[in-house]
LUMMAR-792301 format. One line per field, with one value per atom (N, C-alpha, C, O): atom name; residue in one letter; x, y, z. Coordinates in steps of 0.2 Angstrom, whole numbers. Example, Ala and Ser with C-alpha at 12.3 -4.5 7.8 and 13.67 -1.06 7.14 Angstrom:
2
atomo = (N; CA; C; O; N; CA; C; O);
residuo = (a; a; a; a; s; s; s; s);
u = (66; 62; 66; 71; 64; 68; 64; 67);
v = (-28; -22; -16; -17; -11; -5; 0; 6);
w = (39; 39; 39; 42; 35; 36; 39; 40);
//
This chain:
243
atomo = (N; CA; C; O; N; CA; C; O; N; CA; C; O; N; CA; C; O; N; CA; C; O; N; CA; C; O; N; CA; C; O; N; CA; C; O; N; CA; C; O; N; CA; C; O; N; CA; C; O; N; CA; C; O; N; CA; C; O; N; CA; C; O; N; CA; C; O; N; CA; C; O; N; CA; C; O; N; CA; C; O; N; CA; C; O; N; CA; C; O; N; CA; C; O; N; CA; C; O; N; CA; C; O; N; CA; C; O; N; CA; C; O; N; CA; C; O; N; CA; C; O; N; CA; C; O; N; CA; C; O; N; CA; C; O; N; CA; C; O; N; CA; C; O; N; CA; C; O; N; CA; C; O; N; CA; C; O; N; CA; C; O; N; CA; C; O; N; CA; C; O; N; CA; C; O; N; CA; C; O; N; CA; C; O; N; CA; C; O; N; CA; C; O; N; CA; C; O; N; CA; C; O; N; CA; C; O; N; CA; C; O; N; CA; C; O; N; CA; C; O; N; CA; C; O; N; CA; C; O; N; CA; C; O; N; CA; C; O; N; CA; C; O; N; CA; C; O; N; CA; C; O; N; CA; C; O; N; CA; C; O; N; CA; C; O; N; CA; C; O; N; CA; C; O; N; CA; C; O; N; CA; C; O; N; CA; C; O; N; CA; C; O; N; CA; C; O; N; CA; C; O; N; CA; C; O; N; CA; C; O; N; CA; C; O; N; CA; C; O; N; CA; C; O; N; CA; C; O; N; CA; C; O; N; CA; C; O; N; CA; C; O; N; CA; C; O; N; CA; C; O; N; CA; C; O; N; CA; C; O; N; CA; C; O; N; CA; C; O; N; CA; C; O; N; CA; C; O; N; CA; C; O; N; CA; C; O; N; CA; C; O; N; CA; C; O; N; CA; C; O; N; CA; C; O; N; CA; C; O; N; CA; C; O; N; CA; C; O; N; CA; C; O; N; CA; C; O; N; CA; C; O; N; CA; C; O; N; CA; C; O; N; CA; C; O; N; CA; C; O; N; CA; C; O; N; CA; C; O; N; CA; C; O; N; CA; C; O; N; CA; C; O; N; CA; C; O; N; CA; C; O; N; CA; C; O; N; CA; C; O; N; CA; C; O; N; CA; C; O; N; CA; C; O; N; CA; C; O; N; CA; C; O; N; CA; C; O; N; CA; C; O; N; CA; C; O; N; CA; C; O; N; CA; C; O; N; CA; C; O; N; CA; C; O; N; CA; C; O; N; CA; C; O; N; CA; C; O; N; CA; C; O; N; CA; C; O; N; CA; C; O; N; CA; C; O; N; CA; C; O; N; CA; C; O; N; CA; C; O; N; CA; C; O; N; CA; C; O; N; CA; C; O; N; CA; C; O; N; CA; C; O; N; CA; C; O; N; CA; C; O; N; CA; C; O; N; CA; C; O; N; CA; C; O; N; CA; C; O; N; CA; C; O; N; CA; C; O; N; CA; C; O; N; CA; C; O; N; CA; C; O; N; CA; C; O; N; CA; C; O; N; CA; C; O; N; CA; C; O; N; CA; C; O; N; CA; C; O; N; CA; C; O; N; CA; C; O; N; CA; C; O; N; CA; C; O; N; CA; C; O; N; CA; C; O; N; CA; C; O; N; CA; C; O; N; CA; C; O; N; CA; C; O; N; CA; C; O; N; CA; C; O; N; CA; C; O; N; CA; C; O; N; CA; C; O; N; CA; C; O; N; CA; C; O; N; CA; C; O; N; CA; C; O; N; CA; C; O; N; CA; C; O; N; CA; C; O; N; CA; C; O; N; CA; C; O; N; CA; C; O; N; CA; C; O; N; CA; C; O; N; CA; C; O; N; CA; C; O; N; CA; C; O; N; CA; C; O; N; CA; C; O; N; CA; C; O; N; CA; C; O; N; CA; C; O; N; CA; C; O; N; CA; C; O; N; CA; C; O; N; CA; C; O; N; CA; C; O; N; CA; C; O; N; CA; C; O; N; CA; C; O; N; CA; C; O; N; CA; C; O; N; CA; C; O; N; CA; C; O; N; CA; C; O; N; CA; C; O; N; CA; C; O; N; CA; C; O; N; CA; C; O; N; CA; C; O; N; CA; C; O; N; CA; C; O; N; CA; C; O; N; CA; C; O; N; CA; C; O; N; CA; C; O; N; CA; C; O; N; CA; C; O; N; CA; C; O; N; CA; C; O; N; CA; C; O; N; CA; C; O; N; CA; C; O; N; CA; C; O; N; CA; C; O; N; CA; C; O; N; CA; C; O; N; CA; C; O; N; CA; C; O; N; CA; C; O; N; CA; C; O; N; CA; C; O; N; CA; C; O; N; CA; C; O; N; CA; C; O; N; CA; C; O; N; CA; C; O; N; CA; C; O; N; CA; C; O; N; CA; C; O; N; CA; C; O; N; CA; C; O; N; CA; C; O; N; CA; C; O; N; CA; C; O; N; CA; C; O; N; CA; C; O);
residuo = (x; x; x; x; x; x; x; x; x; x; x; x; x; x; x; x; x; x; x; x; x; x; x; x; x; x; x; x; x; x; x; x; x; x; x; x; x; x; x; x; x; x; x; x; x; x; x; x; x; x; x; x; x; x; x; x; x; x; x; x; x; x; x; x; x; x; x; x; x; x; x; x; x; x; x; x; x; x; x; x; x; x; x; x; x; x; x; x; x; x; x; x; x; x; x; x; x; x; x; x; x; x; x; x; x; x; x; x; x; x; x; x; x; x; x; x; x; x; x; x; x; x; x; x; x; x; x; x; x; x; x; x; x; x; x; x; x; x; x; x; x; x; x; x; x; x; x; x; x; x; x; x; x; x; x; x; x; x; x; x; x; x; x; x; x; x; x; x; x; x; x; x; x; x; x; x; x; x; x; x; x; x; x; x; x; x; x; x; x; x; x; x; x; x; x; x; x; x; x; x; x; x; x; x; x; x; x; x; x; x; x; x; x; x; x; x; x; x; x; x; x; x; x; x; x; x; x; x; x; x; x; x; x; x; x; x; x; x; x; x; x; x; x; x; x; x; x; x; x; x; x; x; x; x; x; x; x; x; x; x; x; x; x; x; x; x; x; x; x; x; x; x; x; x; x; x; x; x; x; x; x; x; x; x; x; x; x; x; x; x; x; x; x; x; x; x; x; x; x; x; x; x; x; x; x; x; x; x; x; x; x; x; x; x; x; x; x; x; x; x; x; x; x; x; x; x; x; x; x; x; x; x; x; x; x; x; x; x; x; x; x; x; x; x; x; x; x; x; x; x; x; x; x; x; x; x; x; x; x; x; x; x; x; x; x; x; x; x; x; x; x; x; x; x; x; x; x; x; x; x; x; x; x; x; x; x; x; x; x; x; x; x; x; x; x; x; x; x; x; x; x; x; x; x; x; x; x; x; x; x; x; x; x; x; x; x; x; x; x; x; x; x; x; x; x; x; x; x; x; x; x; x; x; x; x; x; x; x; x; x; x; x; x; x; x; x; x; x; x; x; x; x; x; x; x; x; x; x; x; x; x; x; x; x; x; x; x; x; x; x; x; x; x; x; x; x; x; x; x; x; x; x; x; x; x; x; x; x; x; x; x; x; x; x; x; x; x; x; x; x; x; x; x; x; x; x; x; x; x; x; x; x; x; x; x; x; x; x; x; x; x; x; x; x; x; x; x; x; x; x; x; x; x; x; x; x; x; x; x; x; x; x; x; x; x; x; x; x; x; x; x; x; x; x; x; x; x; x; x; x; x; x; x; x; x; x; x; x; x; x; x; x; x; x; x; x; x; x; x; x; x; x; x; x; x; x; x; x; x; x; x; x; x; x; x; x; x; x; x; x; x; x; x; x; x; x; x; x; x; x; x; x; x; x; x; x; x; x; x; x; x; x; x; x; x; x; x; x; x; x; x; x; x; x; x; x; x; x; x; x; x; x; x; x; x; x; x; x; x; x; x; x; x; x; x; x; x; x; x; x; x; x; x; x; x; x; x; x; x; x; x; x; x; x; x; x; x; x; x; x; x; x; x; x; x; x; x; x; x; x; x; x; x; x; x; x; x; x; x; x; x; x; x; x; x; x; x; x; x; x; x; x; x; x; x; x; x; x; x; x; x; x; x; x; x; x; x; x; x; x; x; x; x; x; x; x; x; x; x; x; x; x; x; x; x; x; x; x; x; x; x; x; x; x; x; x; x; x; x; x; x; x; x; x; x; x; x; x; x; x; x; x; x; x; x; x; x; x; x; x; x; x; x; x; x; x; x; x; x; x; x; x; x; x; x; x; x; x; x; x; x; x; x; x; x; x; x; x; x; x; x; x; x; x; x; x; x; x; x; x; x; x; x; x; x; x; x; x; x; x; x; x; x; x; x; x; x; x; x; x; x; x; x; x; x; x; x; x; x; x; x; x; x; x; x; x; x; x; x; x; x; x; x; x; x; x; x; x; x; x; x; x; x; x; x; x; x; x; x; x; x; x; x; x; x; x; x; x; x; x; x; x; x; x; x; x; x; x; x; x; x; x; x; x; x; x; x; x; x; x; x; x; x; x; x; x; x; x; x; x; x; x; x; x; x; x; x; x; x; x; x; x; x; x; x; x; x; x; x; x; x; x; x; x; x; x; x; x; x; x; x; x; x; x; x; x; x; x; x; x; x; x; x; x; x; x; x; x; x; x; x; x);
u = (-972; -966; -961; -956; -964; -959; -958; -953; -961; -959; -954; -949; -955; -951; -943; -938; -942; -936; -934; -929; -935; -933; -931; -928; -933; -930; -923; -918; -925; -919; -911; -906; -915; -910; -907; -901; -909; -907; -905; -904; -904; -900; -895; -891; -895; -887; -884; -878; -886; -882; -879; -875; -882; -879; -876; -872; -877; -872; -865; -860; -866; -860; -856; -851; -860; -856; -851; -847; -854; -854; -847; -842; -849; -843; -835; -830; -837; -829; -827; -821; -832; -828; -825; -821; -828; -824; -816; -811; -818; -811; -805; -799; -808; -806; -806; -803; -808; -807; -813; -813; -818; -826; -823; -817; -829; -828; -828; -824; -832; -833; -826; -824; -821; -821; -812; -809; -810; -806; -804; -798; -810; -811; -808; -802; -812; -810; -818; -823; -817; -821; -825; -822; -832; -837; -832; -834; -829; -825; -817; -814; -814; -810; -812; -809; -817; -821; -822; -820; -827; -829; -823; -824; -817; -814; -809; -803; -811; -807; -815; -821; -812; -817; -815; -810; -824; -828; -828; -829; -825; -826; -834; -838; -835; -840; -844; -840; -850; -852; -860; -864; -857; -861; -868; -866; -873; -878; -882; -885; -881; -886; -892; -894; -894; -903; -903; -907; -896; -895; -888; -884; -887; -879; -878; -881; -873; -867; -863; -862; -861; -858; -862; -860; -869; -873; -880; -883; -882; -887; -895; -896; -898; -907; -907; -908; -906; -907; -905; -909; -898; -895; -899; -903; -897; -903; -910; -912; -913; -920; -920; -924; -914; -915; -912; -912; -911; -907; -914; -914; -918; -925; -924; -919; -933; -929; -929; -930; -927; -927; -917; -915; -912; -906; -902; -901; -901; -897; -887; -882; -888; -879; -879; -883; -872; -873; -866; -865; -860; -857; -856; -858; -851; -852; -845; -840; -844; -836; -839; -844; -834; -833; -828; -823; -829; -821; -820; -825; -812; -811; -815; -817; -815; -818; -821; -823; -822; -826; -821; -822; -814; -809; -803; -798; -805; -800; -801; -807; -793; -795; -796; -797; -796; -794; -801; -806; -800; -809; -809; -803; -813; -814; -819; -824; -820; -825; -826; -822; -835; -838; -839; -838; -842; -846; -850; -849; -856; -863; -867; -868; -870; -876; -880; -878; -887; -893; -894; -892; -896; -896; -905; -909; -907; -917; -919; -923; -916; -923; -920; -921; -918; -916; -909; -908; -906; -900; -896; -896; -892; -886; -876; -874; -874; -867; -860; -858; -858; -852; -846; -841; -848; -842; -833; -829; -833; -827; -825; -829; -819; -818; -812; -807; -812; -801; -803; -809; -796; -797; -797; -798; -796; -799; -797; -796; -798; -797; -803; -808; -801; -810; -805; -799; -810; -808; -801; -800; -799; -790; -794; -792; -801; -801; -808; -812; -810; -814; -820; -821; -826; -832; -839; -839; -844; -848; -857; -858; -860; -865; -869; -874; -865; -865; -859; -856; -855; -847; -848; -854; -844; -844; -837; -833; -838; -830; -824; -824; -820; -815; -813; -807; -818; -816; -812; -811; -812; -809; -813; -811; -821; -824; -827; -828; -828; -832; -841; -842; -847; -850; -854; -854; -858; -861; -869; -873; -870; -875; -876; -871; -883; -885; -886; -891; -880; -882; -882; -882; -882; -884; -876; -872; -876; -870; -872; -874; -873; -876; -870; -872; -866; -864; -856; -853; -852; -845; -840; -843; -835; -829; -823; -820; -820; -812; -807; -809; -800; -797; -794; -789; -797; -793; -802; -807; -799; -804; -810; -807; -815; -818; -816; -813; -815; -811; -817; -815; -823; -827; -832; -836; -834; -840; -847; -849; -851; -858; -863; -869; -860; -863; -863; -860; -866; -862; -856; -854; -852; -845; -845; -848; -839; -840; -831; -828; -829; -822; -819; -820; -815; -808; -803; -802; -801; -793; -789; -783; -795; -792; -792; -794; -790; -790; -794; -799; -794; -799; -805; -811; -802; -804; -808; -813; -804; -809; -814; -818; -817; -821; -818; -822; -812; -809; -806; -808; -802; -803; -793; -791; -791; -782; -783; -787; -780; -778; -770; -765; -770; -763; -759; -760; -751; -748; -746; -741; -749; -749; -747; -749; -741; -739; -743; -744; -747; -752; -757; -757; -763; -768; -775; -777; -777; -780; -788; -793; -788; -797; -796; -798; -792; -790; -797; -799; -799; -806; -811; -809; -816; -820; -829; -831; -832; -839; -841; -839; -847; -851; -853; -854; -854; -858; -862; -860; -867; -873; -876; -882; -870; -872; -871; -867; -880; -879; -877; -873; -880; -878; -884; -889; -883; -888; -887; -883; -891; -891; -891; -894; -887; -888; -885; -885; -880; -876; -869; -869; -863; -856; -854; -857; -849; -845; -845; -849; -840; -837; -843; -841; -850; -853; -855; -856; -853; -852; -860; -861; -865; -870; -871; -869; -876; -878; -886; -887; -892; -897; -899; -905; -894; -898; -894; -891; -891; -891; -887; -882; -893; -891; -887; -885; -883; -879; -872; -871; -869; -863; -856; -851; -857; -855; -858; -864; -852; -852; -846; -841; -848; -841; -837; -831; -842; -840; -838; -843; -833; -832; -831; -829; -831; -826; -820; -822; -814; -809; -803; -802; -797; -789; -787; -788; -784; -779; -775; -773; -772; -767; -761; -759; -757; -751; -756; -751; -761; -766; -771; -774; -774; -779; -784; -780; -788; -794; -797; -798; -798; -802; -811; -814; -813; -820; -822; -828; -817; -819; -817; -811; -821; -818; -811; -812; -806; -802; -798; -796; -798; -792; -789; -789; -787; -780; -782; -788; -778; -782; -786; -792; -783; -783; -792; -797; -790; -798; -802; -808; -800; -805; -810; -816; -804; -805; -809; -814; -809; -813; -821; -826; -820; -828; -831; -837; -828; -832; -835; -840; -831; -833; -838; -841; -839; -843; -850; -855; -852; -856; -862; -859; -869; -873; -879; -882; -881; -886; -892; -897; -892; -899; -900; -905; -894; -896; -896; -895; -897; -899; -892; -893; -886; -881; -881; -882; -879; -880; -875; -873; -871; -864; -868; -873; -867; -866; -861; -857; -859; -853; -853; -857; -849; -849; -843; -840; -842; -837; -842; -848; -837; -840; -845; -847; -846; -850; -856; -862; -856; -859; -867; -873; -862; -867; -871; -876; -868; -872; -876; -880; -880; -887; -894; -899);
v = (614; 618; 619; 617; 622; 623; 615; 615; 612; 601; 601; 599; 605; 601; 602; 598; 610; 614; 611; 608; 610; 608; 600; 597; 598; 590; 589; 584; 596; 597; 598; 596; 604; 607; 602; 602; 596; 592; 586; 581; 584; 581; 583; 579; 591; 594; 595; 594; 595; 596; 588; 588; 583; 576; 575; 571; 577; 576; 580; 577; 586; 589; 585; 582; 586; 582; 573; 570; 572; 563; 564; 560; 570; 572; 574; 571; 580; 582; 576; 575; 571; 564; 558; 554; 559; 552; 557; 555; 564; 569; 569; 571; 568; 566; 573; 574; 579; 583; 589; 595; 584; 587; 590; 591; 593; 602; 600; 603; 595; 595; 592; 595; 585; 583; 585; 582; 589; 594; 599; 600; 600; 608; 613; 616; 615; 618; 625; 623; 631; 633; 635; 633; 638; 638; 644; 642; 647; 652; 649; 651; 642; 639; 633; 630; 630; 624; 625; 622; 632; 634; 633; 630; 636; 636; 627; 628; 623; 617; 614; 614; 612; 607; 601; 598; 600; 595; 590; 591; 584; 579; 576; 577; 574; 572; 567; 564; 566; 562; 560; 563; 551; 548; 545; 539; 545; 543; 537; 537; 530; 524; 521; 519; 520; 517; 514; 514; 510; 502; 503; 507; 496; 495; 492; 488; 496; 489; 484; 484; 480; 474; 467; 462; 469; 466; 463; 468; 455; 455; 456; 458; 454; 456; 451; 454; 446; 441; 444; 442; 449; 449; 458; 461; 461; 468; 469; 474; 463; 462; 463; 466; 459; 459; 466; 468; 469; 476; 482; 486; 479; 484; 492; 495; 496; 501; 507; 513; 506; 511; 510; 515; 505; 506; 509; 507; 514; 520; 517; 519; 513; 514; 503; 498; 505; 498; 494; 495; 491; 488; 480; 475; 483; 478; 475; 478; 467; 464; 458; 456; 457; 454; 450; 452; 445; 439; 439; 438; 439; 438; 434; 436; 427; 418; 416; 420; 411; 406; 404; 405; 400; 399; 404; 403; 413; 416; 420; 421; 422; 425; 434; 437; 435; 443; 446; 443; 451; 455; 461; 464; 464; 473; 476; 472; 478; 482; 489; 493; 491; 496; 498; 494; 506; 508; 514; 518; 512; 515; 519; 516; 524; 527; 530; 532; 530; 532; 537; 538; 541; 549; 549; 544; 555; 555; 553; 549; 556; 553; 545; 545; 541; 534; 535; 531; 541; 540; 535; 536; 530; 527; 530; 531; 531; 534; 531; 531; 529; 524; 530; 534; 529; 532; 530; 534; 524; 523; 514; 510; 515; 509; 506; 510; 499; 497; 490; 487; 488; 479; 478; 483; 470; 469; 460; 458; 456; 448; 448; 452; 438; 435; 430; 431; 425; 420; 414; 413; 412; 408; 403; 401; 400; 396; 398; 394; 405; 409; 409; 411; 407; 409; 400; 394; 403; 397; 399; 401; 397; 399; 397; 399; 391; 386; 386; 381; 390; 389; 387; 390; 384; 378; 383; 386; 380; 384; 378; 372; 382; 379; 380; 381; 380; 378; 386; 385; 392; 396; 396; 394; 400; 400; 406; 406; 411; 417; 417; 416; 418; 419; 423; 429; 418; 421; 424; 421; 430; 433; 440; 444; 443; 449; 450; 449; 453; 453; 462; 467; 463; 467; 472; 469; 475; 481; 484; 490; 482; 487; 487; 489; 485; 485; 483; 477; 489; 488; 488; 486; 489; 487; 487; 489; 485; 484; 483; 484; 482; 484; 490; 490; 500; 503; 507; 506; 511; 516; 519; 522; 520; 523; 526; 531; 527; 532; 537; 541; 536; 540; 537; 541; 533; 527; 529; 530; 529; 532; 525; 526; 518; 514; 513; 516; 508; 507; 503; 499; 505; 503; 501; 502; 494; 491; 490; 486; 494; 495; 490; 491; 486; 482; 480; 477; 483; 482; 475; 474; 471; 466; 459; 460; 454; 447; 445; 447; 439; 436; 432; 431; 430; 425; 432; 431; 438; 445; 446; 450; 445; 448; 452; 456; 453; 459; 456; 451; 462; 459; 459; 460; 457; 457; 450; 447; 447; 440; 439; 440; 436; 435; 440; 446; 437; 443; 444; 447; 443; 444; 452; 456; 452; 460; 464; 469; 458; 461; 459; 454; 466; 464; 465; 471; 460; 460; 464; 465; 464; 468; 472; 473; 477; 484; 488; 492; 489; 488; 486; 485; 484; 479; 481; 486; 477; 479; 474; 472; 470; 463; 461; 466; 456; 456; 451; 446; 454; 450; 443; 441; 440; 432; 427; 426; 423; 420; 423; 421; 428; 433; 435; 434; 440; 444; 450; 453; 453; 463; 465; 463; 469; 473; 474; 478; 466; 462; 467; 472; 466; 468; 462; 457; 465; 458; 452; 447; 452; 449; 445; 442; 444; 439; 435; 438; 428; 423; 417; 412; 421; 417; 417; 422; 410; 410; 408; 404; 411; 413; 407; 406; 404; 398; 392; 392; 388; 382; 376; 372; 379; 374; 374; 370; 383; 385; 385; 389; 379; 378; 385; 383; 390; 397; 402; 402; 406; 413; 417; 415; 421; 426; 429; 430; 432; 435; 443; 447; 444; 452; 456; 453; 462; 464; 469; 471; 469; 470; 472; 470; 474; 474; 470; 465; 471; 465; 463; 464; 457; 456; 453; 458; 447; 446; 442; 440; 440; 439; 438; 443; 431; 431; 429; 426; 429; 428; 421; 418; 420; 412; 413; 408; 416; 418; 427; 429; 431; 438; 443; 444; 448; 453; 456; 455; 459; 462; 470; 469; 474; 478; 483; 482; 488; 492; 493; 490; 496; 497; 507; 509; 509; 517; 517; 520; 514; 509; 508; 510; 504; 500; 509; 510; 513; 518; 520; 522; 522; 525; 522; 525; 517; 512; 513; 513; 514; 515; 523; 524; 527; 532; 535; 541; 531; 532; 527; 531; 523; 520; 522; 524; 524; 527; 522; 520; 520; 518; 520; 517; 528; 528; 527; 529; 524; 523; 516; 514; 512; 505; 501; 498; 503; 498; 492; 489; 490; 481; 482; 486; 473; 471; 466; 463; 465; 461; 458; 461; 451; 447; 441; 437; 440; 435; 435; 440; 430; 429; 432; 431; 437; 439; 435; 439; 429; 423; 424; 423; 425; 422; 429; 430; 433; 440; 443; 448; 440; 444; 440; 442; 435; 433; 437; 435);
w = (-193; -195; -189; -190; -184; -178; -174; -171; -175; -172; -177; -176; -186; -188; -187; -185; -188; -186; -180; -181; -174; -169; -170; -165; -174; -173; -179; -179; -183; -188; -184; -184; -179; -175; -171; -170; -167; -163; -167; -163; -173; -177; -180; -181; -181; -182; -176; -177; -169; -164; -161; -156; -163; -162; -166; -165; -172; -179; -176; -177; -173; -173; -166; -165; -163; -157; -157; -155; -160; -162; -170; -171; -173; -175; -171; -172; -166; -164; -160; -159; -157; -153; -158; -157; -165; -168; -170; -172; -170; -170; -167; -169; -161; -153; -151; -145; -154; -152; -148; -147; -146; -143; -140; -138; -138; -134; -127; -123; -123; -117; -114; -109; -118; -118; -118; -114; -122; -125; -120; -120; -115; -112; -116; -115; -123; -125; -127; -129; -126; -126; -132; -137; -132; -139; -145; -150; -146; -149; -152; -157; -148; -152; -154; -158; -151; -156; -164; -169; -163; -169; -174; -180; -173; -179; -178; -177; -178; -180; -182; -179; -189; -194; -194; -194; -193; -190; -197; -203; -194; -201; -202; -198; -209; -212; -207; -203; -207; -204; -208; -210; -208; -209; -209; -208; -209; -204; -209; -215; -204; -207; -205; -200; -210; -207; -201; -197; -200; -196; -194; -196; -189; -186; -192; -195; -193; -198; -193; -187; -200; -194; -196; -198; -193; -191; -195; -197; -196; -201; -195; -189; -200; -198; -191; -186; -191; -185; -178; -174; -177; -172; -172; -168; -178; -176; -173; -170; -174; -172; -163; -160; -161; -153; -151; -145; -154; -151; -146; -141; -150; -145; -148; -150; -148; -151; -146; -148; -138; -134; -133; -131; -136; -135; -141; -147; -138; -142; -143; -146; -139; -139; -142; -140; -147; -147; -152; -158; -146; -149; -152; -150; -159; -163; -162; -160; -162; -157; -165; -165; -171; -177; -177; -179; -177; -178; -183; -187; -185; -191; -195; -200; -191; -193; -187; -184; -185; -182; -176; -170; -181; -174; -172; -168; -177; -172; -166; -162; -164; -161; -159; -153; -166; -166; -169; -172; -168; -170; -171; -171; -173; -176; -170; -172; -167; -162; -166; -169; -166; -168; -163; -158; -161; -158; -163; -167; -160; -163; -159; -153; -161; -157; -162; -168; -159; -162; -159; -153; -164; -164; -163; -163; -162; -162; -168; -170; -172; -177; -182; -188; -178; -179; -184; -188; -183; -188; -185; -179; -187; -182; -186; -192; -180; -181; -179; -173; -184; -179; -176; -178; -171; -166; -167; -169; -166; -167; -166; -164; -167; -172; -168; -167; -165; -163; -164; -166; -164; -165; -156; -151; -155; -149; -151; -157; -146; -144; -143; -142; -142; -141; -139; -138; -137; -134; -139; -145; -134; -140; -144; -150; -142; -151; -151; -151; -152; -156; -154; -148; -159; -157; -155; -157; -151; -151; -148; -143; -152; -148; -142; -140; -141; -133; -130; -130; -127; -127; -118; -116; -115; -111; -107; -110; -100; -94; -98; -98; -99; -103; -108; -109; -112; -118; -125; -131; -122; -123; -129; -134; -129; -135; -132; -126; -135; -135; -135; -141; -133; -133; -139; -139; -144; -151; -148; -145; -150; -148; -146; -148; -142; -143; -134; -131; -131; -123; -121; -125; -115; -111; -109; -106; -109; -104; -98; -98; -94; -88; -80; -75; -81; -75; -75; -77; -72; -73; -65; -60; -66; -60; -62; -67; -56; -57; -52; -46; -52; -47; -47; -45; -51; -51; -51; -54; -47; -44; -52; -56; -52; -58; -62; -59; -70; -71; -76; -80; -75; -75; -77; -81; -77; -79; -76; -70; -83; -80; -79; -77; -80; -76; -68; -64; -67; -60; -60; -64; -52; -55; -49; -44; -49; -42; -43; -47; -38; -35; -31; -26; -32; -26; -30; -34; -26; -28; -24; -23; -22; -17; -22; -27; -20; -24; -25; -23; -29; -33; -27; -28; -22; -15; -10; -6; -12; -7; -11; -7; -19; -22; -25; -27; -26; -29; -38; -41; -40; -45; -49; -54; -42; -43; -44; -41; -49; -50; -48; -52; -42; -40; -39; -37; -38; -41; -49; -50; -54; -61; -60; -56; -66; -67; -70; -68; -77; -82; -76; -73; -75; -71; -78; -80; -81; -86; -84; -88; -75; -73; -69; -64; -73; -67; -71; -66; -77; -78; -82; -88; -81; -84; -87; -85; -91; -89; -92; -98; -88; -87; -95; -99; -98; -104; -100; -96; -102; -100; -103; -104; -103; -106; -98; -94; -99; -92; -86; -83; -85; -78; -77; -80; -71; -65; -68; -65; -73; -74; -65; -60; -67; -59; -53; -49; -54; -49; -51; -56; -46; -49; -54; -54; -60; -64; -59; -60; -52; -50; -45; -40; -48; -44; -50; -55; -48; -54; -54; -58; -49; -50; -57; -60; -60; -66; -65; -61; -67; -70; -74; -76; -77; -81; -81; -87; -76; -76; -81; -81; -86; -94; -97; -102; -95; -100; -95; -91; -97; -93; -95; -95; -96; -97; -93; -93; -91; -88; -88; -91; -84; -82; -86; -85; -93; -101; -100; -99; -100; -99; -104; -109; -103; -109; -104; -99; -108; -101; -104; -110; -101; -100; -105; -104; -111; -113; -109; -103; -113; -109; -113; -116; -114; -117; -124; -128; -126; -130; -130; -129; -131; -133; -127; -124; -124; -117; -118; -124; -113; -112; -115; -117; -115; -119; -118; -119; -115; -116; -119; -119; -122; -128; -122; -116; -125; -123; -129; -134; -126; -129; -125; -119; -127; -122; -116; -114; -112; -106; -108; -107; -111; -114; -119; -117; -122; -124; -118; -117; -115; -109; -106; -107; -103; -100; -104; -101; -112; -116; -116; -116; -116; -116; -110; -110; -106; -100; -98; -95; -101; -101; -106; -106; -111; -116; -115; -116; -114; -113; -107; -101; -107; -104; -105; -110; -96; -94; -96; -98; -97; -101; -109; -112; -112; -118; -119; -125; -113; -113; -120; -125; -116; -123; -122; -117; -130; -130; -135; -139; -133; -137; -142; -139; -148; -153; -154; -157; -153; -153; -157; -155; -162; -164; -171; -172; -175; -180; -186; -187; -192; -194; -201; -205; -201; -202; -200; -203; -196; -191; -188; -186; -189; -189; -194; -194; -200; -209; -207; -211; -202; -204; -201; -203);
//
């Protein structure tokens, strides 16, 4: 009885909290104290067995120790524009969409072999563990690997471009090193003539194969993603994902 109460009580308290943030209006967040929280109402919230988005084939890989998990949807196969979810599991396996924006993919879409060049996005189920930029942390609870210096210093200014599209970024772990910063381009597997898949800055449109949206978003993704809830991105057209 009292295991059960306390698992009830730790499902209203992630339900309320996962509430005031698709609000925008959370308390930590807000800085706003327990006495005017209380009085602003908390929108409805939904709780699903499962990620939406997403069919049984790409859920399966998700693991059941990752609590955070975004969903990146292409319109089609050759666009370039997409819907980004963001999802968290609550304890007792509720899953809760956070929040919701459009976002870019690569300029001709999606591929499940996408090749340097060929401006094709990466179809599949990768890893988030490791972030950066040319613009000091702006509160990233991964690791954050800082330079503000050029693309030849290891940094992550490209040129002088106005639009600086990796003022902040975070690694998608297709073909890469968990662990390493973005900005180390070693590849892990050879065969897969693809790398260096981020998610990042927009820019004047569409990316050569990585997600992209605002920068205001970027800062928000970063700040919301948490190493100990092991997140993972789901990417692909939305075809391609009902499977």
């Amino acid at each position: 009885m009292r295991r059960s109460l306390k698992r009830s009580l730790t499902r209203a308290t992630a339900l309320t909290t996962i509430a005031a943030t698709v609000a925008g209006v959370g308390v930590v967040s807000a800085g706003i104290g327990p006495a005017a929280a209380a009085t602003v109402p908390a929108p409805a919230v939904s709780c699903q067995t499962t990620v939406g988005g997403a069919g049984p084939t790409f859920l399966a890989k998700i693991g059941p120790t990752t609590k955070q998990v975004v969903v990146v949807s292409g319109d089609s196969r050759g666009s370039s524009y997409n819907r980004i979810r963001f999802w968290t599991k609550l304890a007792d396996n509720c899953w809760v969409k956070v929040r919701a924006m459009a976002g870019r993919n690569g300029y001709t879409g999606w591929s499940k072999t996408p090749v340097d060049g060929s401006g094709l996005s990466p179809i599949g189920v990768f890893g988030l563990t490791d972030a950066g930029g040319r613009k000091k942390n702006p509160g990233s609870k991964l690791p954050y690997h800082y330079n503000a210096g050029t693309w030849d210093q290891y940094g992550y200014r490209m040129n002088s471009n106005r639009v600086q599209v990796f003022d902040y970024v975070v690694a998608i772990n297709f073909n890469r090193f968990a662990g390493k910063p973005p900005r180390d381009m070693n590849r892990p597997n050879p065969k897969i003539h693809d790398g260096g898949i981020w998610f990042h800055v927009g820019g004047a449109g569409a990316t050569r194969g990585c997600v992209s949206v605002t920068e205001a978003q970027m800062i928000w993704t970063l700040q919301w993603l948490d190493p100990t809830a092991q997140p993972k991105i789901i990417m692909g057209n939305r075809q391609a994902l009902a499977r």
